[in-house]
C-alpha positions as CSV (number, residue, x, y, z in Angstrom):
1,X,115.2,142.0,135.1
2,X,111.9,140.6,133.9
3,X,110.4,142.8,131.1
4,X,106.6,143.0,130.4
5,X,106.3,144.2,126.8
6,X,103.1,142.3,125.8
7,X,104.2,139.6,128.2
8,X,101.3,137.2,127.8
9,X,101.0,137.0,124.1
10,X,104.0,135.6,123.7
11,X,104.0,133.2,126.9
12,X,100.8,132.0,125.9
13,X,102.0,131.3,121.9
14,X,105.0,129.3,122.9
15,X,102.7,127.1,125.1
16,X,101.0,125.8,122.2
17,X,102.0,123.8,118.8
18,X,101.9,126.0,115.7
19,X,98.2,125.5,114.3
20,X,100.1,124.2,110.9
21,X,102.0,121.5,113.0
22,X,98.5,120.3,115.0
23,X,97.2,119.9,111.6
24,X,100.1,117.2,110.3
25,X,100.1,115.5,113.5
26,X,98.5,112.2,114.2
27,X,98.2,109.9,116.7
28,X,101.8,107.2,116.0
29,X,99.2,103.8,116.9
30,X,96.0,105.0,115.1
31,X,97.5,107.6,112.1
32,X,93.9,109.2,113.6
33,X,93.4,113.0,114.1
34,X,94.2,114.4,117.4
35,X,92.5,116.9,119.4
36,X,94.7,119.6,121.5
37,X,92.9,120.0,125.1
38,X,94.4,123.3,126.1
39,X,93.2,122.7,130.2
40,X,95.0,119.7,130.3
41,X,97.9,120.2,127.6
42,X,97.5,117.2,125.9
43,X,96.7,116.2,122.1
44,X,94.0,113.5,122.9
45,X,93.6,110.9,120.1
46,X,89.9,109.0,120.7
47,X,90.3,106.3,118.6
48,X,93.6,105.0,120.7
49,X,92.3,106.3,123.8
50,X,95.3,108.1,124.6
51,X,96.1,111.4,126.0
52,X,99.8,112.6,124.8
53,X,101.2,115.6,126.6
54,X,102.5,118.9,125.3
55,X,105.6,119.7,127.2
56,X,106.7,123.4,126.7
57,X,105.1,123.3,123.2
58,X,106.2,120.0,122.1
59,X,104.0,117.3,121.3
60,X,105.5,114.1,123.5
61,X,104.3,111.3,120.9
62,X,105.8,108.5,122.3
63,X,102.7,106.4,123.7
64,X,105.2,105.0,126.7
65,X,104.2,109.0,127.3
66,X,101.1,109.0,126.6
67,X,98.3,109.0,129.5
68,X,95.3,106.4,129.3
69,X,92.0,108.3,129.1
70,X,88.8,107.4,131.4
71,X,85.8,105.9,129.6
72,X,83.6,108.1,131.3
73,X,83.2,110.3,128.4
């Protein structure tokens, strides 16, 4: 019962934020700009060092959420 009218364009656009909502958010510790990291669907915000996740399209900004990043890069 699956249909597969252009299936992927849509799938693929409801994984993401809306480009105009990316471009308001910023990182709730820092008020920095975030980056979205599509292989790991997470808006990353370098000045905090935080990864937060994107969770069927949302943005989880809640930095009890959010994931530490490495400081190898």
């Amino acid at each position: 019962m699956t249909t597969t009218d252009t299936s992927d364009a849509p799938e693929h656009a409801a994984q993401w934020p809306d480009e105009k909502l990316l471009q308001l958010l910023v990182c709730p510790l820092t008020r920095g700009p975030l980056t979205l990291d599509k292989e790991t669907s997470e808006l990353i915000s370098k000045e905090a060092g935080l990864a937060f996740p994107v969770r069927d399209g949302i943005p989880i900004m809640l930095p009890e959420e959010a994931r530490k990043l490495s400081d190898e890069a």
